[in-house]
PDB file with SEQRES, HELIX, SHEET and CRYST1 records, atoms N, CA, C and O in Angstrom:
SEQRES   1 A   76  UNK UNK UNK UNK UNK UNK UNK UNK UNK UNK UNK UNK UNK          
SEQRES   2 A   76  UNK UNK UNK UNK UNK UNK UNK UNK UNK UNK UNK UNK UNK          
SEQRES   3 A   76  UNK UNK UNK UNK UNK UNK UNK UNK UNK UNK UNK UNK UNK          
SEQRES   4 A   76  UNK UNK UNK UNK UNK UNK UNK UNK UNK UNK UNK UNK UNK          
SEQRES   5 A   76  UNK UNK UNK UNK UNK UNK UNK UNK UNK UNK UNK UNK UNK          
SEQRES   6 A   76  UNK UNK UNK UNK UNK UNK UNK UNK UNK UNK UNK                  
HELIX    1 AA1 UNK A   13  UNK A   25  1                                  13    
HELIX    2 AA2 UNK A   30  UNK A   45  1                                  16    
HELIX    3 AA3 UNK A   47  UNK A   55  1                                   9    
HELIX    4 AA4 UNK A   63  UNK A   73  1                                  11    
CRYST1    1.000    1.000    1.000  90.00  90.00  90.00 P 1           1          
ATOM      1  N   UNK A   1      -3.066  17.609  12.936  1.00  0.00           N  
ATOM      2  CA  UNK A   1      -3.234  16.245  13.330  1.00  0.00           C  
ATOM      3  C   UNK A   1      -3.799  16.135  14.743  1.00  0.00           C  
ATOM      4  O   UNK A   1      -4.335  15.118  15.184  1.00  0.00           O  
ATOM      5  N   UNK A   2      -3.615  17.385  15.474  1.00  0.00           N  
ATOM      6  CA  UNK A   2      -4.715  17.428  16.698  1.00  0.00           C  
ATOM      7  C   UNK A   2      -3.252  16.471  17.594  1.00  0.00           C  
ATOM      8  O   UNK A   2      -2.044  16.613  17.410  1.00  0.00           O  
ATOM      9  N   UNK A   3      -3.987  15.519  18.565  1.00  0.00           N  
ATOM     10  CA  UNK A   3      -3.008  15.221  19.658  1.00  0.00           C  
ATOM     11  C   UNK A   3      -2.264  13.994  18.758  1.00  0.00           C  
ATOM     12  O   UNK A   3      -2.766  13.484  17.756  1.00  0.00           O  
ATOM     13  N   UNK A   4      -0.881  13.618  19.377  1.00  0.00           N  
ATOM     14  CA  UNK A   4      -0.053  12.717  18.739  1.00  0.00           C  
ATOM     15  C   UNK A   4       0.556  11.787  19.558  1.00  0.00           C  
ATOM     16  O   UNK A   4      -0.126  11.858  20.581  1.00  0.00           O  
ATOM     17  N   UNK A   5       1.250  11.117  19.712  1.00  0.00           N  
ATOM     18  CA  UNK A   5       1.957   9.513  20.395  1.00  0.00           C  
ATOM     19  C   UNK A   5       3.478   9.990  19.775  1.00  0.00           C  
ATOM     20  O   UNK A   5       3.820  10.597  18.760  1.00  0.00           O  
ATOM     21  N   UNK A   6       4.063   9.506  20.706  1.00  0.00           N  
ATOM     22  CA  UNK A   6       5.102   9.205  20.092  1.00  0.00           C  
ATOM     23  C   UNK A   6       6.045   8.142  20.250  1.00  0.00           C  
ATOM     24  O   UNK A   6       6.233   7.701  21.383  1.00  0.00           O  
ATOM     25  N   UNK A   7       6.586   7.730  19.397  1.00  0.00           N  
ATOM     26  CA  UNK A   7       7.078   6.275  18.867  1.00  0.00           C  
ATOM     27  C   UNK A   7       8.264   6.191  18.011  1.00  0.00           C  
ATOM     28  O   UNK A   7       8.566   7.024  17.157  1.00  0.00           O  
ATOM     29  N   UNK A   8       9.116   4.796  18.387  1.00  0.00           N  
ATOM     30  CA  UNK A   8      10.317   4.124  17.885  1.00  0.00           C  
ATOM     31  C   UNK A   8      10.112   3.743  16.358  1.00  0.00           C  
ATOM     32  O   UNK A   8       9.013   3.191  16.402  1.00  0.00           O  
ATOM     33  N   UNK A   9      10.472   3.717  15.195  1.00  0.00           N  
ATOM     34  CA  UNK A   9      10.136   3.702  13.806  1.00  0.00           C  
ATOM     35  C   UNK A   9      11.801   3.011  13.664  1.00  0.00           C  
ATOM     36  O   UNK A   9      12.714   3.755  14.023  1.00  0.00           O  
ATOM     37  N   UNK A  10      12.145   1.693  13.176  1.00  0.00           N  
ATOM     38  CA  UNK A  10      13.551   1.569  12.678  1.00  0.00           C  
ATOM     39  C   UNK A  10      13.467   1.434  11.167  1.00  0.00           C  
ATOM     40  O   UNK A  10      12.527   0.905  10.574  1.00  0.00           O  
ATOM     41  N   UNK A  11      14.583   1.986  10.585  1.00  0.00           N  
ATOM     42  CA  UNK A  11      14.460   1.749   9.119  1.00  0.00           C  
ATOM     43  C   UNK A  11      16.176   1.564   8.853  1.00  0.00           C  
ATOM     44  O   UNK A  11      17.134   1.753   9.602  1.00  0.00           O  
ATOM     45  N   UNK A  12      16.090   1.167   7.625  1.00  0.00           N  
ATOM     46  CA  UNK A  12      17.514   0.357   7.074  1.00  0.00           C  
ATOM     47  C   UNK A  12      17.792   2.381   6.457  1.00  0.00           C  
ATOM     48  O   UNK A  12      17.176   3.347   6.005  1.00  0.00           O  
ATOM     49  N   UNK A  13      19.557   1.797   7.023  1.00  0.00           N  
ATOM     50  CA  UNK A  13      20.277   3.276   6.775  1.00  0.00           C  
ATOM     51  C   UNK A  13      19.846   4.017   5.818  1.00  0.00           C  
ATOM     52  O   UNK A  13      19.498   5.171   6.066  1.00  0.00           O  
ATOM     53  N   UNK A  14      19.780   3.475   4.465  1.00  0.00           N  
ATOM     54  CA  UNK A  14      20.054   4.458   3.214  1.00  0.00           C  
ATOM     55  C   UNK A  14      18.406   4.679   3.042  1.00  0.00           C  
ATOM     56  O   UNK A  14      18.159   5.666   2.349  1.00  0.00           O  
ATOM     57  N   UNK A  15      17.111   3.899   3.576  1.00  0.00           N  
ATOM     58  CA  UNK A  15      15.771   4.442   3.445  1.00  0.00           C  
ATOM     59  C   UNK A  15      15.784   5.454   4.478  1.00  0.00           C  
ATOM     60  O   UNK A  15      14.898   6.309   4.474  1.00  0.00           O  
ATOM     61  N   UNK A  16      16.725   5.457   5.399  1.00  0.00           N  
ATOM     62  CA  UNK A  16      16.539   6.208   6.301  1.00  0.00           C  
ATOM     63  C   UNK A  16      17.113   7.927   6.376  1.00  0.00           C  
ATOM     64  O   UNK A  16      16.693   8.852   7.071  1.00  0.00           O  
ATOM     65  N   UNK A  17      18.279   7.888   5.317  1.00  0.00           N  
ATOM     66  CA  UNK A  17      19.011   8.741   4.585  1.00  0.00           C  
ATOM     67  C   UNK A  17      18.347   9.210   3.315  1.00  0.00           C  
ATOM     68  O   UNK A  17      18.713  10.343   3.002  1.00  0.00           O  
ATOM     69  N   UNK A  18      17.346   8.579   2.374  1.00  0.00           N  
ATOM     70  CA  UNK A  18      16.536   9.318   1.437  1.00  0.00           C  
ATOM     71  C   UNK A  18      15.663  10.216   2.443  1.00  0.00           C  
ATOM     72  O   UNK A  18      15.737  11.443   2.375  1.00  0.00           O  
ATOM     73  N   UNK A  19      14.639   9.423   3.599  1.00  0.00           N  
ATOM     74  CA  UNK A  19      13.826   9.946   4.211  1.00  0.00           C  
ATOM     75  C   UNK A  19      14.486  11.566   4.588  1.00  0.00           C  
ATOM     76  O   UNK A  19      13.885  12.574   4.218  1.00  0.00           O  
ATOM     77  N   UNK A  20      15.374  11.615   5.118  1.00  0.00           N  
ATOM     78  CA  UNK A  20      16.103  12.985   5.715  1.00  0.00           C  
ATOM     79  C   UNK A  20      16.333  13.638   4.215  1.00  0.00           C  
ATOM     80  O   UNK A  20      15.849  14.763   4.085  1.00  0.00           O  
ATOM     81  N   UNK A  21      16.642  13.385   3.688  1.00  0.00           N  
ATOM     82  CA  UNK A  21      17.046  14.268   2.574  1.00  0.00           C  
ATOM     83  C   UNK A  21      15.363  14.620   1.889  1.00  0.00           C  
ATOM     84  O   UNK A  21      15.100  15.750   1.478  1.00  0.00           O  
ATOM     85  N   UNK A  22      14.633  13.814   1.863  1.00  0.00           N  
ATOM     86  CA  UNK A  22      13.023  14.300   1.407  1.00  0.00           C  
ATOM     87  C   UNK A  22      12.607  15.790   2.446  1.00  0.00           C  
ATOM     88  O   UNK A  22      12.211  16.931   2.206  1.00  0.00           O  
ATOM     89  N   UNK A  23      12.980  14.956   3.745  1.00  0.00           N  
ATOM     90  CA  UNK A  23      12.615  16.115   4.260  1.00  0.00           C  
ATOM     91  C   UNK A  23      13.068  17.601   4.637  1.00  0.00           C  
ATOM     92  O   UNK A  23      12.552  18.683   4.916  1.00  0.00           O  
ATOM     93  N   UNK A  24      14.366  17.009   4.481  1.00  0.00           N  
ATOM     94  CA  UNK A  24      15.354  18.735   3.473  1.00  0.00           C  
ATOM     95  C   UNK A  24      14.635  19.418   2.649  1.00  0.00           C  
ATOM     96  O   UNK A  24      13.994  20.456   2.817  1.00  0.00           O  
ATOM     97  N   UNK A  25      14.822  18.607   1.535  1.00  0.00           N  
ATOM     98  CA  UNK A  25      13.958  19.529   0.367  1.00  0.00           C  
ATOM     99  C   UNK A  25      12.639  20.056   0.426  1.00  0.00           C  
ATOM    100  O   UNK A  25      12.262  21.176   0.083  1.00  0.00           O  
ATOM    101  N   UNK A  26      11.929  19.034   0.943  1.00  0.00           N  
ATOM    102  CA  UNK A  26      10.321  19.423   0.806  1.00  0.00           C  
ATOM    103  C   UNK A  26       9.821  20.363   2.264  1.00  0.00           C  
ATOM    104  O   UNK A  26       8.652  20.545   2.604  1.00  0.00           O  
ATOM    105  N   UNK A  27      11.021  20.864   2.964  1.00  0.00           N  
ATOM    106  CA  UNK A  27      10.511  21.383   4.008  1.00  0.00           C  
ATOM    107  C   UNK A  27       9.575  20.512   5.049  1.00  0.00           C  
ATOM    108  O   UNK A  27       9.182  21.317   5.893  1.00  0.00           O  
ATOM    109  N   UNK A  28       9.253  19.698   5.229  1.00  0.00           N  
ATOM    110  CA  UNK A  28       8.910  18.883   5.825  1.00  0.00           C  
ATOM    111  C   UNK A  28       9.349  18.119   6.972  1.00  0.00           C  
ATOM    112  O   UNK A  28      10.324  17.432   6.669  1.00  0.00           O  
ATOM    113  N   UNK A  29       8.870  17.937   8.589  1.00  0.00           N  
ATOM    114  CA  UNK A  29       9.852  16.792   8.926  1.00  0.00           C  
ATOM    115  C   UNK A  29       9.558  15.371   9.092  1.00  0.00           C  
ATOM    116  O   UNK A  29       8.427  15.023   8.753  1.00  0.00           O  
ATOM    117  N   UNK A  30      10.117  14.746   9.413  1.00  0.00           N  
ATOM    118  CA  UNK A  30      10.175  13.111   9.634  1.00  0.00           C  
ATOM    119  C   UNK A  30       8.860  12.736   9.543  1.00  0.00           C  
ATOM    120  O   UNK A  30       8.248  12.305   8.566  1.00  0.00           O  
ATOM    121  N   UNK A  31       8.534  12.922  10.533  1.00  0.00           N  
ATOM    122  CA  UNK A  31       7.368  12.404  11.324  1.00  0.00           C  
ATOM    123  C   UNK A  31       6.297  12.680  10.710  1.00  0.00           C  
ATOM    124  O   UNK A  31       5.351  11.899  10.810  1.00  0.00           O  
ATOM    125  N   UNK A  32       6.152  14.221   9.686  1.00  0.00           N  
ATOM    126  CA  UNK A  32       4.833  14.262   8.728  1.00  0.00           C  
ATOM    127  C   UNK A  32       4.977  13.609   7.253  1.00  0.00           C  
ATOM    128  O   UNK A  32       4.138  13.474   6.363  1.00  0.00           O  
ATOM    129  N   UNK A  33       6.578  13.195   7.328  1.00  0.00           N  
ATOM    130  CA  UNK A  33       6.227  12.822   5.512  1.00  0.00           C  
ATOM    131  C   UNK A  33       5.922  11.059   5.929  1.00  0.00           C  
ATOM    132  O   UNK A  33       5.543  10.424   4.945  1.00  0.00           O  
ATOM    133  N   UNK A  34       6.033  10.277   7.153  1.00  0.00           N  
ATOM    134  CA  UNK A  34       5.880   9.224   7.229  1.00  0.00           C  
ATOM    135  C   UNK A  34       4.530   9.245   7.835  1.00  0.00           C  
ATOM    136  O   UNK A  34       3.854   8.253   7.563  1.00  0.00           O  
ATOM    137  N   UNK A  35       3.910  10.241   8.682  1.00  0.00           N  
ATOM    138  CA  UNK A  35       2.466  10.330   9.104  1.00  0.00           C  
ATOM    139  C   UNK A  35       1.635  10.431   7.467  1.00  0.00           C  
ATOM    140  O   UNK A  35       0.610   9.774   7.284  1.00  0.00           O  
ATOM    141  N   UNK A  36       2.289  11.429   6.222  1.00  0.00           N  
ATOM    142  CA  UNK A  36       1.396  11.433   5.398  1.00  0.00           C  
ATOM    143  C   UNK A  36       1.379   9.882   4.128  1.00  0.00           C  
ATOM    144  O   UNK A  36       0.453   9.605   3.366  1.00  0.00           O  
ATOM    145  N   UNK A  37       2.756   9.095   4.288  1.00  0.00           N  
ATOM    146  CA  UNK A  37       2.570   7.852   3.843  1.00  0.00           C  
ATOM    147  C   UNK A  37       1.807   6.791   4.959  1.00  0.00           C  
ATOM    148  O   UNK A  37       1.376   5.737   4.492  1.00  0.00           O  
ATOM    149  N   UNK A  38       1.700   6.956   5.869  1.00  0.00           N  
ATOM    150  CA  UNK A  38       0.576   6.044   6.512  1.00  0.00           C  
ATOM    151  C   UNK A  38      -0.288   6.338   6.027  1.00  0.00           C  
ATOM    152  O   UNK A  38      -0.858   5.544   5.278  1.00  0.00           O  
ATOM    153  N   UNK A  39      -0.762   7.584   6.235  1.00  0.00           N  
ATOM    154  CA  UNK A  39      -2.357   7.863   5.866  1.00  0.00           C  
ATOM    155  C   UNK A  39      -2.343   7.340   4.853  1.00  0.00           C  
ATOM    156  O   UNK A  39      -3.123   6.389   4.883  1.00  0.00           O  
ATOM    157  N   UNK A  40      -1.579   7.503   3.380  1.00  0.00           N  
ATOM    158  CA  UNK A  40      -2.352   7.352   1.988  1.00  0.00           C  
ATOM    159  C   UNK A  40      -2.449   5.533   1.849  1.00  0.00           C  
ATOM    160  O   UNK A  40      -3.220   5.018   1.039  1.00  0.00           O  
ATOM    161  N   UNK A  41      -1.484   4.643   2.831  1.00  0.00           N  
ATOM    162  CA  UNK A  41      -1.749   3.559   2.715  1.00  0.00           C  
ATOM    163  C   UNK A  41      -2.891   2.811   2.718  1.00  0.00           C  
ATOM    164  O   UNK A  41      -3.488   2.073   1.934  1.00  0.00           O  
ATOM    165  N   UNK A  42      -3.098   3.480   4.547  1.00  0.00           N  
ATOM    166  CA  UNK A  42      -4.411   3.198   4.881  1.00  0.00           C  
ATOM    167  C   UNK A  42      -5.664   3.742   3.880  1.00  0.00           C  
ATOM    168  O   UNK A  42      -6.577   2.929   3.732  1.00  0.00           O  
ATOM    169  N   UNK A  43      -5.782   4.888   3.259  1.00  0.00           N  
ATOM    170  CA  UNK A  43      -6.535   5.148   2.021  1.00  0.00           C  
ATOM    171  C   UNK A  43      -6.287   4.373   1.459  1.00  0.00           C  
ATOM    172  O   UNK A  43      -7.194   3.662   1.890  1.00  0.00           O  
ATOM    173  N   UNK A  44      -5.753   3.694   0.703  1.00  0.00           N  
ATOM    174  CA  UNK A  44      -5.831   2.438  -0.504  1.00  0.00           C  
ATOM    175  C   UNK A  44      -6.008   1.250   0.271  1.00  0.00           C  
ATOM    176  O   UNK A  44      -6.765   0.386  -0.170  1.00  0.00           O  
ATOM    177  N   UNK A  45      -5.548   1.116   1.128  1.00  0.00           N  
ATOM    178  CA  UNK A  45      -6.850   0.236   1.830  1.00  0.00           C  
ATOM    179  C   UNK A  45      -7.961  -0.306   2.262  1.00  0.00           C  
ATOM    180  O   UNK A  45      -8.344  -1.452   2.500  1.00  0.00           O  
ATOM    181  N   UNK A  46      -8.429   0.811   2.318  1.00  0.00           N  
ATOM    182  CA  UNK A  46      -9.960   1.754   2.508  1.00  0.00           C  
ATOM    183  C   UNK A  46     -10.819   1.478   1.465  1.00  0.00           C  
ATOM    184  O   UNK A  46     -11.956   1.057   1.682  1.00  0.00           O  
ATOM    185  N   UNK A  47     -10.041   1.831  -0.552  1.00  0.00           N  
ATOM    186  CA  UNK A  47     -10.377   1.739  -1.309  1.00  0.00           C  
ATOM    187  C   UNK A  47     -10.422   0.327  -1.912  1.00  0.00           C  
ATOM    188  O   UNK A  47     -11.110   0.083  -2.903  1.00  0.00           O  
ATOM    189  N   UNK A  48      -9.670  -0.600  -1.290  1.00  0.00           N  
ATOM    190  CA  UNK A  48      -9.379  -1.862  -1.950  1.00  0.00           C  
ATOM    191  C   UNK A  48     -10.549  -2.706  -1.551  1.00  0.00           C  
ATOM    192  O   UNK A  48     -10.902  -3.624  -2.291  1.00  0.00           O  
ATOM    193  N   UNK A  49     -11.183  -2.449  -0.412  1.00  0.00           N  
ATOM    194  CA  UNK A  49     -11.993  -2.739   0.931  1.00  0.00           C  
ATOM    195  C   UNK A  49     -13.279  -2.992   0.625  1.00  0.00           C  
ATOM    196  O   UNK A  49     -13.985  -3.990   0.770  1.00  0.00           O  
ATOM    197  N   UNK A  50     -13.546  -1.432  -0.026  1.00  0.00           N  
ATOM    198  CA  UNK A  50     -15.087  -1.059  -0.538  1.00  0.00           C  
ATOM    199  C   UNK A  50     -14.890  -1.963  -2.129  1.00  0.00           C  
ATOM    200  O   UNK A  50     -15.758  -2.822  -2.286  1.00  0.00           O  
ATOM    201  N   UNK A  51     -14.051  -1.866  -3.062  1.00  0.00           N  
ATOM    202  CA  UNK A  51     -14.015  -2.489  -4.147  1.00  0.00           C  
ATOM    203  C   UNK A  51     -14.218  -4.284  -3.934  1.00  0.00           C  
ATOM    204  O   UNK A  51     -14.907  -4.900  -4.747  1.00  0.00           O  
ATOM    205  N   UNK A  52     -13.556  -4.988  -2.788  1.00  0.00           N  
ATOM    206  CA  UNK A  52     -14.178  -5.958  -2.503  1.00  0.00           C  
ATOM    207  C   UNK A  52     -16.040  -6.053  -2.216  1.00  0.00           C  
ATOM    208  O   UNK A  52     -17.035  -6.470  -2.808  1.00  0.00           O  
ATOM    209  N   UNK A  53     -15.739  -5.472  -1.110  1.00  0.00           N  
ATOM    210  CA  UNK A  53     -17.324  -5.354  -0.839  1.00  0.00           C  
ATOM    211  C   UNK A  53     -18.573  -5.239  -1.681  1.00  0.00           C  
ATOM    212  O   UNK A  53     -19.699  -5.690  -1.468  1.00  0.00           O  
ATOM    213  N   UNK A  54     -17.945  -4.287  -3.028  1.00  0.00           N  
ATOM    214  CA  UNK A  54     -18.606  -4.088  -3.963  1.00  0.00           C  
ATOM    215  C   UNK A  54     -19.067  -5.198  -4.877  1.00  0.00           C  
ATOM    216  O   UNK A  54     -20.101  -5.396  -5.514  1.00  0.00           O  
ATOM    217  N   UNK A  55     -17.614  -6.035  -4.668  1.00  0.00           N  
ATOM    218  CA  UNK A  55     -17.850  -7.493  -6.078  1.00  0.00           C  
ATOM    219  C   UNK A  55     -17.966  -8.652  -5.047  1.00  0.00           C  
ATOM    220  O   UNK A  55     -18.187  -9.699  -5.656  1.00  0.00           O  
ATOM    221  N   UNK A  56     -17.894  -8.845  -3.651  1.00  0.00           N  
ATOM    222  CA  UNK A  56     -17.864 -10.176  -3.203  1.00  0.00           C  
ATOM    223  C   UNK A  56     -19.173 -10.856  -3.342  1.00  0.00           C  
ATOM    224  O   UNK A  56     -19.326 -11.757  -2.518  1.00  0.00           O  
ATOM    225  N   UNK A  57     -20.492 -10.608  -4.437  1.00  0.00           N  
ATOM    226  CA  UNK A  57     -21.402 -11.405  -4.510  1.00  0.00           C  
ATOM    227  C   UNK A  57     -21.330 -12.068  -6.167  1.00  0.00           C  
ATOM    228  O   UNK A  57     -22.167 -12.836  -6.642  1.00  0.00           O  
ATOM    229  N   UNK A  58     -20.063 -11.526  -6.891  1.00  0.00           N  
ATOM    230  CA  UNK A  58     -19.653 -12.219  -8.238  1.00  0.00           C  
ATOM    231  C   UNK A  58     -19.089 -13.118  -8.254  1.00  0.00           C  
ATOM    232  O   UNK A  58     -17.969 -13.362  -7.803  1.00  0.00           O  
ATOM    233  N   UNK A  59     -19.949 -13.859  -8.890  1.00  0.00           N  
ATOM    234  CA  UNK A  59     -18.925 -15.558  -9.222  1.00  0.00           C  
ATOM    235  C   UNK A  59     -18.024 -15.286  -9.744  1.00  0.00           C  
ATOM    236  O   UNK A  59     -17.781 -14.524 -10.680  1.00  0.00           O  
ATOM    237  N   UNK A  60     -16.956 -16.484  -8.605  1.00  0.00           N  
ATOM    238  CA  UNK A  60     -16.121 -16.595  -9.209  1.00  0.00           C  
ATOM    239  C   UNK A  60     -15.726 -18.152 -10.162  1.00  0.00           C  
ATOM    240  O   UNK A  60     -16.439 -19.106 -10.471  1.00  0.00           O  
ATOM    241  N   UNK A  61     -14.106 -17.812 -10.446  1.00  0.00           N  
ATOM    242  CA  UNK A  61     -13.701 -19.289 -11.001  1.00  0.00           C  
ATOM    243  C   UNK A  61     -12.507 -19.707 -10.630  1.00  0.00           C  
ATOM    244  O   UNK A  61     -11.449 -19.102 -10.806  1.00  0.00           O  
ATOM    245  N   UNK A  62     -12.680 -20.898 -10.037  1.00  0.00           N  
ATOM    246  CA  UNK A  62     -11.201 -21.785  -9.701  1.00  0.00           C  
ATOM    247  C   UNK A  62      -9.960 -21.704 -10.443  1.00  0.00           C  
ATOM    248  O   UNK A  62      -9.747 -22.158 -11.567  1.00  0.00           O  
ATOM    249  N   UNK A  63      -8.912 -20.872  -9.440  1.00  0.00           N  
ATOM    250  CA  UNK A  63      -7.614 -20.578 -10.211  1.00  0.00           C  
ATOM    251  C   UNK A  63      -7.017 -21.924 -11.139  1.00  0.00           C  
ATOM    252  O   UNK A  63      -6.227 -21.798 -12.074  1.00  0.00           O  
ATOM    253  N   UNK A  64      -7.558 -23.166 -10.677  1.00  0.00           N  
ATOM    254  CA  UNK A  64      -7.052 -24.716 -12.371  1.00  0.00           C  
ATOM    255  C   UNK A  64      -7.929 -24.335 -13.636  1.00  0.00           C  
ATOM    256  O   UNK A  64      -7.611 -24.502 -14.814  1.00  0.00           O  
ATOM    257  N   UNK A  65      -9.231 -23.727 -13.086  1.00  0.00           N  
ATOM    258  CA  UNK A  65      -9.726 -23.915 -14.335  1.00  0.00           C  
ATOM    259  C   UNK A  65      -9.376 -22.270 -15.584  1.00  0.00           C  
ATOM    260  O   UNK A  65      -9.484 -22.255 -16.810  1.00  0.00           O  
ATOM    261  N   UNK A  66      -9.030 -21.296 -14.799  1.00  0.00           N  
ATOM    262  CA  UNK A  66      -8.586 -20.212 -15.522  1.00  0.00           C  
ATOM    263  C   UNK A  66      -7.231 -20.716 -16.070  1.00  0.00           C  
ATOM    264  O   UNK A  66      -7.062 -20.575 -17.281  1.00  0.00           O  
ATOM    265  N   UNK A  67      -6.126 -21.354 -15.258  1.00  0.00           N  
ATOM    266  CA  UNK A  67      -4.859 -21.646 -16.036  1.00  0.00           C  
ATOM    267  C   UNK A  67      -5.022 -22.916 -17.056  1.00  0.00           C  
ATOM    268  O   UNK A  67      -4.193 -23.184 -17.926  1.00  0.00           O  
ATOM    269  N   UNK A  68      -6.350 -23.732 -16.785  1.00  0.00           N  
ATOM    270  CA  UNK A  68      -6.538 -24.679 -18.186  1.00  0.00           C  
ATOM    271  C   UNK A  68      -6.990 -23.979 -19.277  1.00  0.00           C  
ATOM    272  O   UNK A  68      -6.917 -24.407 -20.429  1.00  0.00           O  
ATOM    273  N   UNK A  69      -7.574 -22.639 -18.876  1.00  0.00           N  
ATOM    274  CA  UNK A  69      -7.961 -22.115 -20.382  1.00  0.00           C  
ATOM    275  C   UNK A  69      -6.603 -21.637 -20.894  1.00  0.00           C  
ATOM    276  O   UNK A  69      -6.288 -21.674 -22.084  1.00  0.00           O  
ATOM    277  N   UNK A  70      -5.693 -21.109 -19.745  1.00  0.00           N  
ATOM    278  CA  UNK A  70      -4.642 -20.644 -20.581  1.00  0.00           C  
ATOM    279  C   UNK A  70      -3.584 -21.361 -21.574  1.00  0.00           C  
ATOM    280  O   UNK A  70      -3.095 -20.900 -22.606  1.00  0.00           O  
ATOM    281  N   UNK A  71      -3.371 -22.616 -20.971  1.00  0.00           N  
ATOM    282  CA  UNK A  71      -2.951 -23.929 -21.584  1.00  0.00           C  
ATOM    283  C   UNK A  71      -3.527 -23.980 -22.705  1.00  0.00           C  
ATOM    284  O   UNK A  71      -2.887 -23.830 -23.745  1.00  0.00           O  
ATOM    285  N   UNK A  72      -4.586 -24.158 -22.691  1.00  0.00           N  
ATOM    286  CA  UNK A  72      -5.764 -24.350 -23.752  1.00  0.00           C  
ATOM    287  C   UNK A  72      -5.302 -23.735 -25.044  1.00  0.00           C  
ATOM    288  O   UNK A  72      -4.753 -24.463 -25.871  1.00  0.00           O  
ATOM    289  N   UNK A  73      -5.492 -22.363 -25.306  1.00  0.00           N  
ATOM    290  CA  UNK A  73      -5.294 -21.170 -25.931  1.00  0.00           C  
ATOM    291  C   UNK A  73      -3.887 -21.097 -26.211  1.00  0.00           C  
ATOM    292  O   UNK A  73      -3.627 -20.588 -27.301  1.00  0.00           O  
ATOM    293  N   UNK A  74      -2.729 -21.539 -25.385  1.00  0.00           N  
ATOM    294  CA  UNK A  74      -1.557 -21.823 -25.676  1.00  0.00           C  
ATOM    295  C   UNK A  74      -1.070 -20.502 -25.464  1.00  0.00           C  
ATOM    296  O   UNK A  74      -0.546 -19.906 -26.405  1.00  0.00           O  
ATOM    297  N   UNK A  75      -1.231 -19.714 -23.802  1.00  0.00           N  
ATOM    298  CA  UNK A  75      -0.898 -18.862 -23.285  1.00  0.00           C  
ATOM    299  C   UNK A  75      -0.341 -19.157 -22.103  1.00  0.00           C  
ATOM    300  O   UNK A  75      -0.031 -18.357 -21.220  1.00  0.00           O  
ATOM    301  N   UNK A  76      -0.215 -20.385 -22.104  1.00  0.00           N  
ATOM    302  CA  UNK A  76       0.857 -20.969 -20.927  1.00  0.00           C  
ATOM    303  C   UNK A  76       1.769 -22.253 -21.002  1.00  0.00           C  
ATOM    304  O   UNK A  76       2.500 -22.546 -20.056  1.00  0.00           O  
TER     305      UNK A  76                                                      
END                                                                             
């Protein structure tokens, strides 16, 4: 990870008690199994991002008129 910061993280007891016990088992400590769930967040972020970018020139349709079709059809 090259150079690092370091920082206050609070979490509720028992997420905070799985976390330690993950990092029992998996050999791992704290700070990389929550450095490697940031990262993958920010990756699906990343991915959600470009998938916008990809469709923001598709029409769309007004969330009344999709739930009148559902009415319609007698799916709501």
């Amino acid at each position: 990870m090259g150079q690092t910061v370091r920082t206050t993280i609070y979490f509720h007891p028992r997420l905070y008690r799985a976390l330690r016990i993950k990092a029992a088992e998996s050999g791992e400590t704290l700070s990389n199994l929550v450095g490697q769930a940031l990262v993958e967040s920010l990756r699906e972020d990343e991915i959600d991002l470009q998938a916008f970018d990809k469709r923001k020139h598709e029409r769309s349709r007004p969330l009344r008129a999709v739930l009148g079709d559902l009415r319609r059809d007698g799916l709501l």
